[in-house]
N, C-alpha and C positions, 0 to 999 in steps of 0.2 A: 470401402467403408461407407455404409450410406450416411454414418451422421457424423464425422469429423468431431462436432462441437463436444459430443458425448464425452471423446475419449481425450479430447483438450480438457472437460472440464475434471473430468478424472487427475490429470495429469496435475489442472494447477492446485487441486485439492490435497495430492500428497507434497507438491511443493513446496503451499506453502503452511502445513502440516508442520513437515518438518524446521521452517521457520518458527511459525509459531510456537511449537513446545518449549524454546530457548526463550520467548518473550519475559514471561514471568522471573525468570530465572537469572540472566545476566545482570540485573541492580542486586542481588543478593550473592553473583559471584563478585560481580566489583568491590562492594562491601565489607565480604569477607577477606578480602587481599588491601583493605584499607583505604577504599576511595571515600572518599565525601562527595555528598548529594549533588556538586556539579560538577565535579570529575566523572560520576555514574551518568547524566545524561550527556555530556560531553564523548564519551564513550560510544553510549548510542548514538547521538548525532553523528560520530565518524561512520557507522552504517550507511546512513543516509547522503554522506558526502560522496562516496564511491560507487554510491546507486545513481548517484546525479551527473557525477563524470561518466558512467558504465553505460546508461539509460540510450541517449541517443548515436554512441558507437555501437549500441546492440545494433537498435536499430535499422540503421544502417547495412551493417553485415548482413542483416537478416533477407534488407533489400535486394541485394547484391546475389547472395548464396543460398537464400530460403530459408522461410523458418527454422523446419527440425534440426537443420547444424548447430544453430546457436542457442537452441533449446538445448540438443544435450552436451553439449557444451558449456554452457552456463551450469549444470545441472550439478555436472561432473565436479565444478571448480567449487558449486555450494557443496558438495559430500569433502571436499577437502578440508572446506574451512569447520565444519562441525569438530571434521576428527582432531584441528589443531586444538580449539577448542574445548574438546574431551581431555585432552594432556598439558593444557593453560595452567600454571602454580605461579603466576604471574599477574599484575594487569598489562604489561607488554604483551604477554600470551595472549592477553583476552582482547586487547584491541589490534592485533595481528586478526586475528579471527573475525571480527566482526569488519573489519576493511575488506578482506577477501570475500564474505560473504556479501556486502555491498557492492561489493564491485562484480558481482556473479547475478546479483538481483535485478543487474538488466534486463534480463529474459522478459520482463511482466511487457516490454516495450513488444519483445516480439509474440508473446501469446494474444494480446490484445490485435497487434496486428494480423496474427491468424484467422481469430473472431473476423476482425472486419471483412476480411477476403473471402471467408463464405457466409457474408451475412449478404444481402441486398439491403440498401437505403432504407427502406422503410422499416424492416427486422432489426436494423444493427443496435440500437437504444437495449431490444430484447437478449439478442446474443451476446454485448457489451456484460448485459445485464446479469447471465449467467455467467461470464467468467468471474464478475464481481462478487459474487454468490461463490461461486468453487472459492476464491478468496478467502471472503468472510466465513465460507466454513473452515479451512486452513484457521483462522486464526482466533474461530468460534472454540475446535475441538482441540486445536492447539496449546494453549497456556492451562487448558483443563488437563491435558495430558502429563506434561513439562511439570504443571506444578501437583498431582499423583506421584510422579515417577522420585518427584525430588523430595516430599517429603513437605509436612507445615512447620518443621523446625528452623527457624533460618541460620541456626547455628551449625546445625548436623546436617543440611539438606545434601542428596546425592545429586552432582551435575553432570558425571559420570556418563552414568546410564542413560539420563534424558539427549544426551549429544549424540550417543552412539545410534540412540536410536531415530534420531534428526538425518546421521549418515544414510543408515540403510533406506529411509526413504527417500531420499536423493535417487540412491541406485537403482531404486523402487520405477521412479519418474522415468528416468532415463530407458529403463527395458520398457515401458509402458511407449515411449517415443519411440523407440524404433523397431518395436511390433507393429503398432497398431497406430498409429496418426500420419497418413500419408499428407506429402508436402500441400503446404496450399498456395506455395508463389509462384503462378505458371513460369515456366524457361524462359517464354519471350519475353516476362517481364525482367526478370531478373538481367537478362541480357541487356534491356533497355535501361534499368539502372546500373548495369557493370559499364555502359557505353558513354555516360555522363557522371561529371563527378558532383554527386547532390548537395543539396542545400545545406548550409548546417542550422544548427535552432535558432541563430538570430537572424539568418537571411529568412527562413522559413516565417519568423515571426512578422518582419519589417513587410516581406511579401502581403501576408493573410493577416489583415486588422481579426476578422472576428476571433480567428484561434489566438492573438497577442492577448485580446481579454479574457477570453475562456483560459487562457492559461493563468492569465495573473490572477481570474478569480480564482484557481485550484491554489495558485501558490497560500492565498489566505485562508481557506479553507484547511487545505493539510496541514500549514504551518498552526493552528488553534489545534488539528486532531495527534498533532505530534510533542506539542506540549504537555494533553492529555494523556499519551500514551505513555511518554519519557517519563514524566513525576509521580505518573498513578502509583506504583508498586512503594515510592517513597514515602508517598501522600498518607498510602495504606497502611503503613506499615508506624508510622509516626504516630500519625490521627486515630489510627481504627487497634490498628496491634496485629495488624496482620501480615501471616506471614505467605510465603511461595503458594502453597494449595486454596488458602481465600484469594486471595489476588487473583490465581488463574480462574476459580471460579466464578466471580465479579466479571473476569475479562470475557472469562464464556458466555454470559448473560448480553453483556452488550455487544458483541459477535452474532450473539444469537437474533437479536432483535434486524440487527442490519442485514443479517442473512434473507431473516423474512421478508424484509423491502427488496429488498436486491433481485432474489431466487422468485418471488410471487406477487407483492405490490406494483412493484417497476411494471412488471408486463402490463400489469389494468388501468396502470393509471398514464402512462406514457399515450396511449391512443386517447385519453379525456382531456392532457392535462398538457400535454407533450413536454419532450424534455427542457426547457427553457423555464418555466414554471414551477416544473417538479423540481427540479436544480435550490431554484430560488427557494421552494416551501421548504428542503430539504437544509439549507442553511439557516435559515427561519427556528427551525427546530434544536439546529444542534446549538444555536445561540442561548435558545431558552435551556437550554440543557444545562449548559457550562455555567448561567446564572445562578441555576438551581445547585448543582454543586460546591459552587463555590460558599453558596451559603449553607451546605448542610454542615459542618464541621465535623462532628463524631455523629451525626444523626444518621441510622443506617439508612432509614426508609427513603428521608432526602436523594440521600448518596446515587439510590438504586434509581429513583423516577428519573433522577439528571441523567445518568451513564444512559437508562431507557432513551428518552428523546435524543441524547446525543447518535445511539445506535436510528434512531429512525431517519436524522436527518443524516449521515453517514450513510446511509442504504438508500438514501435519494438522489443525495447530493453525487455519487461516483460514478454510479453507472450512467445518469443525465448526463456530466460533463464529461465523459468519455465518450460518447454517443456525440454530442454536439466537436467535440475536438476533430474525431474521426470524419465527420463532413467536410470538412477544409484539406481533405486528403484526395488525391489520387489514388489509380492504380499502383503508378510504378513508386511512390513515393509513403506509401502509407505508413510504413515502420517505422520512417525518417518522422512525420508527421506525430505517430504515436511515442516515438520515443522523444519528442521534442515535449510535447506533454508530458510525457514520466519524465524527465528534467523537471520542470516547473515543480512536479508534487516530491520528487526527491531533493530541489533545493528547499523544499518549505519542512521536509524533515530533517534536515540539516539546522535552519534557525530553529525552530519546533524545542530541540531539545538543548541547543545552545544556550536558549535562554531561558529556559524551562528555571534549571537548575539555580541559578542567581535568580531570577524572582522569587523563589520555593527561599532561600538564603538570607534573602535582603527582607521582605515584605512579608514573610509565610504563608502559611500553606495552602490560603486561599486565594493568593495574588497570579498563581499560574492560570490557573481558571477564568479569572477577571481578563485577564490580559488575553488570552484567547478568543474569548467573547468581542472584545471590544477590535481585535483584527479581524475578526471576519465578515463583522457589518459593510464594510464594503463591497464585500463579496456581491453583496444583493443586486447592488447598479453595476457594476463590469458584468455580471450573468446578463442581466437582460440588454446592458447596451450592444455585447457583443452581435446582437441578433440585428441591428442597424445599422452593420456599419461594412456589408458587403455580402455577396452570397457564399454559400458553399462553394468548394474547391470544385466537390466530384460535379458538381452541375455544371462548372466552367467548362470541363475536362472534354 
């Protein structure tokens, strides 16, 4: 296969596709089975907790074994959790479903580390950049699909069909991995991680200063875009009166916007600006974003320019700090590396929506936005200190 990255990025596009179409959707299945607004983000935050325990045992495995096992492996275990989820009359059901899906959402540790293993140093920002792109399109076309399928009634919406068809693209990915994406972890390496027992994320940490910062800046960054993401569809639906098909079409718009950074800004501006900078303007943006929302209340036009910037600094911000992470990585260690980083952004979607829902409770509808904002100004000095405070791994190596 001459270009690997192609048919990765194919792969992560239906993955997380089928992710995505369930976004919009799960506050208005919790809902209808009788949850209140922080049992609903509590729910999704359980997502995020078993992505964060999942993350660097993917990882890991992946070092050891190779990518594509635990690609379709992970794959298989997300087409299982949709299908529990299609037959949910529960919110037991529904948070059965969404743990197992968390806990399958590993993989993003080992696609990321595939990217790195055929990028070279100086392209990995770009390749980084496209998987973040396949992403953002997952979750651009995603909740535009999900919330189609399901309907704008949030009385009558069908959850049904949008899971089923969450499933078959699972199985979609999976034939797509074992056609067509040959392994990318040469044997000698993987031999050389089978031959030592690796680091885990907090020796990895204590080892590498700059990836401890570049981490803890992801963790404040996600943790602000997981408060946005958990509350939106509540926010919506309270403030605005909207139901599953606005919301996923909102969600589309700001998917869309990070898509364009991600898939075509990143490449131009990463060789001007480099990733340390781009990182920083990219939080920069999503601050004035969460401002701007916060203040629009029922103003649509507001609503839309905030979600805009927050998509621009979101398609700056992930693909930079994924790019800057992956430098503190080796060969034989990269997955462990990469998944140690997907921890950090899966424990910050874990608080994200933990507290989403009591701020949204205690303060209303505009205090989840505020409170985002004001965690992620730190972000600004751990992105740039990390860059002093030691060199890259793969230079050591």
């Amino acid at each position: 296969m001459k270009n690997p990255l192609r048919i990765l990025f194919v792969v992560a596009v239906i993955d997380i596709l089928g992710f995505g179409i369930l976004i919009p959707l799960v506050p208005y299945m919790a809902e209808r089975f009788g949850a209140t607004p922080r049992t609903i983000t509590w729910i999704l935050g359980s997502y995020s907790l078993c992505q964060l325990l999942a993350a660097p045992f993917w990882g890991r495995l992946s070092d050891r074994y190779g990518r594509r096992p635990i690609l379709i492996s992970s794959f298989i275990g997300a087409c299982l959790s949709y299908l529990i989820l299609c037959f949910a009359r529960n919110l037991e059901g529904l948070l059965i479903s969404r743990m197992l899906a968390g806990f399958m959402a590993g993989n993003l540790a080992a696609a990321f580390a595939y990217a790195s293993d055929v990028s070279t140093p100086e392209h990995r920002a770009k390749s980084l950049g496209m998987i973040g792109a396949a992403i953002g399109i997952g979750f651009m076309l995603g909740p535009a699909i999900g919330g189609a399928l399901a309907g704008d009634d949030a009385q009558t919406a069908n959850f049904t069909l949008p899971a089923i068809v969450s499933a078959c693209l699972s199985l979609l990915a999976v034939a797509l991995v074992v056609v067509a994406l040959p392994e990318s972890h040469p044997a000698q390496e993987r031999t050389r991680a089978d031959s030592k027992r690796g680091a885990t994320p907090l020796q990895l940490l204590a080892q590498r200063p700059p990836l401890r910062f570049i981490a803890a800046a992801a963790l404040l960054v996600t943790t602000a875009q997981g408060i946005l993401e958990s509350i939106f569809a509540v926010w919506a639906l309270q403030v605005l009166g909207f139901g599953p098909r606005a919301v996923g079409l909102m969600l589309f718009g700001l998917a869309l916007v990070a898509v364009s950074m991600q898939g075509g800004f990143v490449r131009m501006l990463v060789p001007k600006l480099g990733e340390m900078r781009l990182a920083t303007l990219g939080v920069a943006a999503y601050i004035m974003g969460l401002f701007i929302a916060a203040q629009a209340n029922a103003n649509l036009t507001a609503t839309i320019i905030g979600l805009a910037l927050c998509g621009v600094g979101a398609g700056a911000f992930n693909p930079s700090a994924s790019a800057l992470a992956s430098k503190q990585s080796r060969v034989s260690d990269r997955g462990a590396v990469m998944g140690t980083y997907q921890a950090s952004t899966s424990l910050a979607r874990v608080i994200g929506p933990f507290i989403s829902g009591p701020l949204f409770a205690m303060f209303g509808p505009s205090a989840p936005f505020l409170a985002g904002a004001c965690i992620m100004i730190p972000a600004l000095w751990l992105i740039r200190h990390s860059q002093r405070v030691g060199v890259p791994a793969e230079q050591e190596a």
